[in-house]
Every structure is written in C-alpha cells, then in structure tokens.
Residue frames as qw, qx, qy, qz and C-alpha x, y, z in Angstrom:
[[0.595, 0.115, 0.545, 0.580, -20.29, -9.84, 5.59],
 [0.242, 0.894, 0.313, 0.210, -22.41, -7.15, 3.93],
 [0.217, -0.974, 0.052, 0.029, -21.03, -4.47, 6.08],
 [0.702, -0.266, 0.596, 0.284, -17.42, -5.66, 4.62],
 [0.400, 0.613, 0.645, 0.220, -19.02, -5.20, 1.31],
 [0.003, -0.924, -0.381, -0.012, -20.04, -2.31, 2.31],
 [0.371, -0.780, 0.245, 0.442, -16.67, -0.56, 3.57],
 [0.677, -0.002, 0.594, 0.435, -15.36, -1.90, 0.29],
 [0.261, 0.687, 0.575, 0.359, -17.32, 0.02, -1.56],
 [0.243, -0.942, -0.009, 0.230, -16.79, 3.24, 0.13],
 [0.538, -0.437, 0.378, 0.613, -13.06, 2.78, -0.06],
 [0.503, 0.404, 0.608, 0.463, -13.45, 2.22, -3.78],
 [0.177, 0.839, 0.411, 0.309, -15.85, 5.02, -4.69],
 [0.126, -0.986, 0.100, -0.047, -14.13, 7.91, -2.34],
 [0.564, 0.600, -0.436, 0.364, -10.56, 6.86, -3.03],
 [0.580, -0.790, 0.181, -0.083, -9.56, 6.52, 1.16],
 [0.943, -0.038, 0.093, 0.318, -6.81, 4.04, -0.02],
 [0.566, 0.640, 0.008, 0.520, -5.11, 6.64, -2.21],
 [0.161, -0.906, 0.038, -0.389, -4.83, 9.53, 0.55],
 [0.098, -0.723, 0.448, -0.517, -3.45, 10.56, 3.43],
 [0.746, -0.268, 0.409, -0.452, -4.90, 8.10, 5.46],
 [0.783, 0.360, -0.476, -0.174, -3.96, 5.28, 3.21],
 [0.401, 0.318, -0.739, 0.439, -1.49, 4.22, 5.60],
 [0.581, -0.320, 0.297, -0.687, -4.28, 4.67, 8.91],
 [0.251, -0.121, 0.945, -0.172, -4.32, 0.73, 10.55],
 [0.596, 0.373, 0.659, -0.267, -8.21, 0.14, 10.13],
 [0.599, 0.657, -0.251, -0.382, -7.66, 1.07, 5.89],
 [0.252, 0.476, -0.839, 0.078, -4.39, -1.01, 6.00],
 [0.569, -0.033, 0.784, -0.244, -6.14, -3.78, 8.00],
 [0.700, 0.484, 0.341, -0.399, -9.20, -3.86, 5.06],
 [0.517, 0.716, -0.429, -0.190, -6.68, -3.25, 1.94],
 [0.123, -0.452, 0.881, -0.071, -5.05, -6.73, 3.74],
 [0.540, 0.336, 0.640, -0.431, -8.00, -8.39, 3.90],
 [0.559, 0.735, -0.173, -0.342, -8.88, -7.28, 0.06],
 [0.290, 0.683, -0.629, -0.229, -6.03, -8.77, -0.36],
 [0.211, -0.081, 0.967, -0.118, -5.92, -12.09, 1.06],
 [0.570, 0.275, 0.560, -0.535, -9.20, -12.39, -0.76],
 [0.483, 0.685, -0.370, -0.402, -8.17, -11.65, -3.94],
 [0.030, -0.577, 0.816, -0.005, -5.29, -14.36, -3.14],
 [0.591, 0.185, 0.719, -0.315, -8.17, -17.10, -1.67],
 [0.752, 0.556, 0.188, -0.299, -9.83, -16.91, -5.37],
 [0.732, 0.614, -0.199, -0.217, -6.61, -16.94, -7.45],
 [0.994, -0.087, 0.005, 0.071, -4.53, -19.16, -5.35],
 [0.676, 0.598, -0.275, 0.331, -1.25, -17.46, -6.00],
 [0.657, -0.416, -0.289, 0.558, 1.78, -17.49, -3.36],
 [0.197, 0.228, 0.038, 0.953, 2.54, -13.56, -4.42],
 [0.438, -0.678, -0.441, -0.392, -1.24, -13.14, -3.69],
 [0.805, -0.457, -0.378, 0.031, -0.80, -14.70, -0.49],
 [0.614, 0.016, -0.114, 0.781, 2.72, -13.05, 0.30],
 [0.034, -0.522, -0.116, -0.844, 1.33, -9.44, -0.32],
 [0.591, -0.620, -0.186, -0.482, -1.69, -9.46, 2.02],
 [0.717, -0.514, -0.291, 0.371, 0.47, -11.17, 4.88],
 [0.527, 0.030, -0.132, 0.839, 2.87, -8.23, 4.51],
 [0.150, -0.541, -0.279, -0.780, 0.05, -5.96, 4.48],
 [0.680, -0.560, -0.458, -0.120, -1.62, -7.46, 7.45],
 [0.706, -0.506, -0.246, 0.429, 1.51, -7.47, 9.71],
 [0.220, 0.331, 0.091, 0.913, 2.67, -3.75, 8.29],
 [0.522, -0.678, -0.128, -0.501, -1.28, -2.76, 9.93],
 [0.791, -0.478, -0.353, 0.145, -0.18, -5.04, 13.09],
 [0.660, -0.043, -0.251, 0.707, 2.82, -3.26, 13.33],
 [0.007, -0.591, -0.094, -0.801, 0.91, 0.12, 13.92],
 [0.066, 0.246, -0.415, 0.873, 0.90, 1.80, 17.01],
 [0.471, -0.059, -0.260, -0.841, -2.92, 1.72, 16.63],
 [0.716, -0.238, -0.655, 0.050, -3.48, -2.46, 16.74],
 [0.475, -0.138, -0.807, 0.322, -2.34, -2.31, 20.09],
 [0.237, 0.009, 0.376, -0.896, -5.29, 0.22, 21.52],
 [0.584, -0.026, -0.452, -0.673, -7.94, -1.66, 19.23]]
C-alpha cells in the first residue's frame, strides 16, 4: 500500500499526469485506480463510471498486453 502512496505522491508533486506521458498505460492504470478510490469513499455511479472508463482505456493499450 505505501508504495501506492508513494507513486501518488510523485505523480502529484512532478505533474506526470499532465504531460506527455499522461496517456503512458502504467500512469493511466494509477490515474484509474485514483479514481475508483475516490469513487469507493464517495459512492457515486459517475465516480464509479469514470475510473472503469479509465481502467479499460489503459487495458486497451498496446502496453497491457506485454505487462
């Protein structure tokens, strides 16, 4: 969990979301994740709706299927 925490932070503090890379599977996995967490605490179906489109937008990269 920490190390989760930890990547969170990073993102946060050096912008990685904003950039180029924003769109890079393992950012787009975490920024799904983020999201479906956000969703877990406030319960909303839009919450919950975002982060699944995020998720399967990362799944749908080229990338997922070498990880």
């Amino acid at each position: 969990m920490r190390q989760f925490d930890t990547l969170d932070k990073l993102i946060e503090q050096y912008k990685l979301d904003a950039g180029a890379n924003g769109n890079d599977f393992h950012l787009a996995w975490l920024r799904g994740r983020r999201q479906y967490l956000t969703a877990e605490k406030t319960k909303t179906p839009d919450g919950f709706r975002s982060a699944a489109e995020t998720l399967a937008a990362a799944l749908a990269k080229p990338e997922a299927r070498t990880i």
